[in-house]
C-alpha positions in Angstrom: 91.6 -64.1 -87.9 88.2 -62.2 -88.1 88.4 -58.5 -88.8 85.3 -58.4 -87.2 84.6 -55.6 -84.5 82.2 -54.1 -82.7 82.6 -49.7 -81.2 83.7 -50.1 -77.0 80.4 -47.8 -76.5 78.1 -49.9 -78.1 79.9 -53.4 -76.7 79.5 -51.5 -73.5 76.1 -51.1 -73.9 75.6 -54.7 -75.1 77.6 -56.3 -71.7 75.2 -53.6 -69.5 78.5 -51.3 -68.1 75.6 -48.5 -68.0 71.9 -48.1 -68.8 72.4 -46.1 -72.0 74.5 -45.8 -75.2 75.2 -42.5 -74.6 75.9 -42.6 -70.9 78.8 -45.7 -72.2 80.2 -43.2 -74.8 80.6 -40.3 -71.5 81.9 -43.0 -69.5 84.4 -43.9 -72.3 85.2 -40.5 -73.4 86.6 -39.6 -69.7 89.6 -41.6 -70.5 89.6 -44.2 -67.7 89.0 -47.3 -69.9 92.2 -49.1 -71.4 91.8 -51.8 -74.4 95.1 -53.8 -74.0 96.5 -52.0 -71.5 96.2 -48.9 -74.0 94.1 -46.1 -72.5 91.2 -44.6 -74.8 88.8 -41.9 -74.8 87.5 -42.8 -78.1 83.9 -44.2 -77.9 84.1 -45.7 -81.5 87.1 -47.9 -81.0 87.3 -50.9 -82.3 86.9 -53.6 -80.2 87.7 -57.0 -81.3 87.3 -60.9 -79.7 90.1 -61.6 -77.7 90.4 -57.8 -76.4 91.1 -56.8 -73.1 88.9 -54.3 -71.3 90.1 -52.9 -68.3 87.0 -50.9 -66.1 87.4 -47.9 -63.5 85.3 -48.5 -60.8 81.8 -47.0 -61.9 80.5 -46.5 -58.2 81.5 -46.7 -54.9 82.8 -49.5 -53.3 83.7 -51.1 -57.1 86.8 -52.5 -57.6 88.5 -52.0 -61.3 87.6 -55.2 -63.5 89.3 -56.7 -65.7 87.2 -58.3 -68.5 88.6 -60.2 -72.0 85.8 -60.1 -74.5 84.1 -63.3 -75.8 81.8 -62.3 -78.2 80.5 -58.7 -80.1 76.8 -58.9 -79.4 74.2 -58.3 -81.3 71.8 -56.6 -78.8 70.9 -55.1 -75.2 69.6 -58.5 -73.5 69.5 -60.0 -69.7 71.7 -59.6 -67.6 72.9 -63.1 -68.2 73.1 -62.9 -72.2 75.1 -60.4 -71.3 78.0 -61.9 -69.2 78.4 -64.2 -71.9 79.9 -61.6 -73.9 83.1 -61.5 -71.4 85.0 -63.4 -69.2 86.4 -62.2 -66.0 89.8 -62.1 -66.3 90.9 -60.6 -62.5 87.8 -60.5 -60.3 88.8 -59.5 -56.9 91.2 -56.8 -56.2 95.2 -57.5 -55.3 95.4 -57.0 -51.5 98.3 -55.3 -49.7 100.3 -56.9 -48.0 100.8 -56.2 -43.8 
């Protein structure tokens, strides 16, 4: 196994959660982003291949999303360099039932 790892803020950043480093880091710091199911508020955790991020909904109308990480990038590219650094793991939300 790799012990290679990458800070949430900056992998963030990389996959395009928000427009800046530092606006990843706030979003992190508030607490609402789990890693495994375990909640942080730690911008520099380490975030590994194979992790599970879990995402608040950012804006209105969002649903939470549930993301597995496939790579640790290396930079801020396109939107589609950037979806290759995850994998959707639950994509719509679960619906109540009647």
């Amino acid at each position: 196994m790799s012990d290679a790892y990458q800070r949430l803020d900056q992998w963030l950043y990389y996959a395009r959660v928000a427009k800046t480093r530092l606006l990843c880091a706030t979003i992190v710091s508030k607490g609402r982003i789990r890693v495994n199911r375990q909640p942080t508020s730690k911008p520099h955790t380490k975030l590994r291949v194979g992790d599970v991020v879990t995402l608040p909904p950012l804006s209105p109308g969002e649903d939470v999303r549930v993301w597995r990480v496939l790579d640790l990038g290396e930079r801020r590219g396109p939107a589609k360099e950037a979806s290759q650094l995850y994998e959707i793991v639950r994509e719509e939300p679960k619906k109540l039932a009647s």
